[in-house]
PAKOLSE-543207 format. One line per 5 residues: their letters; for each residue z, x, y of C-alpha. Coordinates in Angstrom, 1 decimal. Layout:
# residues N
a) Z X Y  ... $
This chain:
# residues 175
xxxxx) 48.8 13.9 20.6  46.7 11.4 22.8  44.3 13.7 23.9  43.8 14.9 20.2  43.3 11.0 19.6 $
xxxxx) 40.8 11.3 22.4  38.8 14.2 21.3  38.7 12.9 18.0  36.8 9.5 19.2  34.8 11.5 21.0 $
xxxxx) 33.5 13.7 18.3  33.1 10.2 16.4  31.2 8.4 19.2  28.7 11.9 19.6  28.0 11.7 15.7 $
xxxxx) 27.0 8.3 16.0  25.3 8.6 19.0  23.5 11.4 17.3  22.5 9.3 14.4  21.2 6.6 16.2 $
xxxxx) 19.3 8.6 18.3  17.7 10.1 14.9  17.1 6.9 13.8  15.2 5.3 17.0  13.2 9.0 17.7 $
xxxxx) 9.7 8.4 17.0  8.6 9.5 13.4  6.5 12.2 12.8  2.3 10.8 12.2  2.6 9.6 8.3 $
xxxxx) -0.6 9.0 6.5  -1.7 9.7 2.5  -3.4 12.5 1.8  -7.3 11.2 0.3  -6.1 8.0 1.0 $
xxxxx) -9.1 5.3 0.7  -10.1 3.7 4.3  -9.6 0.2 3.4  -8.9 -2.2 -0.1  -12.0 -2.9 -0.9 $
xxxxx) -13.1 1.2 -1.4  -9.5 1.7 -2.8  -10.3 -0.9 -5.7  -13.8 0.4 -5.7  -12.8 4.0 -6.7 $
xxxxx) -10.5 2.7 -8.9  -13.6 0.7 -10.5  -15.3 4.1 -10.7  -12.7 6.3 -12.6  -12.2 3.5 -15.5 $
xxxxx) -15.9 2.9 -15.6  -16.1 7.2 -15.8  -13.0 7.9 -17.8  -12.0 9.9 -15.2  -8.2 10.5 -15.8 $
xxxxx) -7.9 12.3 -12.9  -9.3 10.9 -10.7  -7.4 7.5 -11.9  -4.1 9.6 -11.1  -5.6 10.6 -7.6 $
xxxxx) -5.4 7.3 -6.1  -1.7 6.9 -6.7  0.8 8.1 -4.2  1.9 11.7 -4.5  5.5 12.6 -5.3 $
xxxxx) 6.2 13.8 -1.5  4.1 10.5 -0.4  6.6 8.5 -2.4  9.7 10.2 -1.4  8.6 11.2 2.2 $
xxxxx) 7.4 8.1 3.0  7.4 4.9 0.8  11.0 5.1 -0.7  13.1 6.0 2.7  10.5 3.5 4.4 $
xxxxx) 10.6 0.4 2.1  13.1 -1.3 4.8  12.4 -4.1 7.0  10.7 -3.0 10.4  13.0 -1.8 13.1 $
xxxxx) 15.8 -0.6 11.0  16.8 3.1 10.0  14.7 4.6 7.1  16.7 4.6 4.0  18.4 7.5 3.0 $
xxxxx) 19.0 8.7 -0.9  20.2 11.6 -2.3  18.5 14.1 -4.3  19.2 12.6 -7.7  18.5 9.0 -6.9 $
xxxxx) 14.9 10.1 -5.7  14.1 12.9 -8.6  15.4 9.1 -10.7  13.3 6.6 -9.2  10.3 8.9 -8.7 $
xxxxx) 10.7 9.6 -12.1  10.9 6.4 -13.5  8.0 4.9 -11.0  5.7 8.1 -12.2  6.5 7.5 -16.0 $
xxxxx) 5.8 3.9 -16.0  2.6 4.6 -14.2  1.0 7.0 -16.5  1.4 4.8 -19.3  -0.4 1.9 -17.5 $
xxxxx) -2.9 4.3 -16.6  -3.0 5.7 -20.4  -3.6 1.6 -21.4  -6.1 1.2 -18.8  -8.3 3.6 -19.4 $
xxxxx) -8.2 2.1 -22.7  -9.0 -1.1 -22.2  -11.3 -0.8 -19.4  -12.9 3.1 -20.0  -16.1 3.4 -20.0 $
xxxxx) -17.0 -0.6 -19.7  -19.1 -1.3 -16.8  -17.4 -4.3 -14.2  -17.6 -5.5 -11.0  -14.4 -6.6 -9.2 $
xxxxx) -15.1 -10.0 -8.4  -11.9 -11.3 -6.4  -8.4 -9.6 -5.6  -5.5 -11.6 -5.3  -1.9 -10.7 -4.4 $
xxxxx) 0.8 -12.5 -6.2  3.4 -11.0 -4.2  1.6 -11.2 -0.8  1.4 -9.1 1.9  4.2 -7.5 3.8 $
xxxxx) 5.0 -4.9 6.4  7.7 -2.6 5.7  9.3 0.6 8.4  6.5 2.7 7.6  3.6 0.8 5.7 $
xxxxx) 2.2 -2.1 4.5  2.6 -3.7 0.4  -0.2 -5.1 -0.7  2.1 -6.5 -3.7  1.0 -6.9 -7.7 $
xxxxx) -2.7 -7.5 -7.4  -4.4 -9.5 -9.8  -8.4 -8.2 -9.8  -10.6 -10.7 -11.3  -13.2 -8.5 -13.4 $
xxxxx) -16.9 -9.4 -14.9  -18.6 -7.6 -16.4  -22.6 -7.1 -16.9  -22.8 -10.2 -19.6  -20.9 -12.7 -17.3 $
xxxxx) -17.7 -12.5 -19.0  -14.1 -12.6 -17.1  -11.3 -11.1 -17.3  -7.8 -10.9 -15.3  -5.6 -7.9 -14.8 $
xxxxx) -2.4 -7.9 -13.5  -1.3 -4.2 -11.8  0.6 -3.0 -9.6  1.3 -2.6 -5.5  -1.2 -0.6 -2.5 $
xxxxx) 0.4 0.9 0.3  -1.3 1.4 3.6  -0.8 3.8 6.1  -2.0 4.6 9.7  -5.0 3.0 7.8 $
xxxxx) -5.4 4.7 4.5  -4.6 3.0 1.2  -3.4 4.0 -2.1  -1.6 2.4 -5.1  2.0 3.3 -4.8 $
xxxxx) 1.9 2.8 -8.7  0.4 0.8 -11.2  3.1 -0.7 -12.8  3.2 -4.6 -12.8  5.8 -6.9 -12.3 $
């Protein structure tokens, strides 16, 4: 009976072991596929596909499904801790719900802003900056926007990610 009791930890302690192991092995390289070089060209082909109508390419400055589930959602934990792990549902959910959300604001902005030449004036982050396990949130920008007669104008979207030095939005959505 004891050295079942002693096999038994054993197989315990290896699974662990083996997890943590997992956990501290280097990750694979991560990056975002046509992801922008820096904020300022981020916002700046974001400028371009509202001032084109360009649904598209609107859509192609958002993080990709596998971007979001491969890299932002497990890696939204604070730096030096394992990535977080969901199941299949909960991802297919909150991708779902993030992607959903996102097209709408998109619908709305090419509404409002389509087609209306702008310049991008100032970008703030109401949320700040942090670093996460495997990017960086630039979190709920507010752009300041004028366009060619002098007039102003705010809008309030959503969150960039960077990484390994590419950005994209990680959605639109606003807080």
């Amino acid at each position: 009976m004891r050295i079942e009791s002693i096999a038994k930890t054993l197989v315990v302690l290896g699974l662990v072991a083996a997890a943590r192991s997992a956990a501290l092995a280097p990750r694979p390289p991560r990056h975002l596929a046509n992801g922008a070089p820096s904020v300022d060209a981020l916002l700046e082909r974001f400028r371009e596909a509202l001032v084109a109508r360009d649904k598209q390419a609107l859509r192609a400055l958002r993080v990709t499904q596998d971007e979001y589930l491969g890299i932002i959602m497990p890696g939204s934990v604070e730096p030096g801790q394992p990535r977080a792990q969901y199941s299949a549902q909960a991802q297919q959910y909150f991708w779902g719900i993030l992607n959903g959300k996102s097209m709408y604001v998109e619908a709305n902005l090419l509404y409002e802003y389509g087609g209306h030449p702008f310049r991008i004036t100032e970008v703030a982050y109401r949320h700040g900056i942090k670093d996460y396990a495997d990017y960086r949130a630039y979190r709920q920008l507010t752009l300041t926007l004028q366009d060619d007669a002098g007039k102003v104008d705010h809008l309030k979207i959503g969150s960039i990610a960077e990484v390994d030095g590419q950005f994209k939005f990680i959605s639109y959505v606003r807080d």
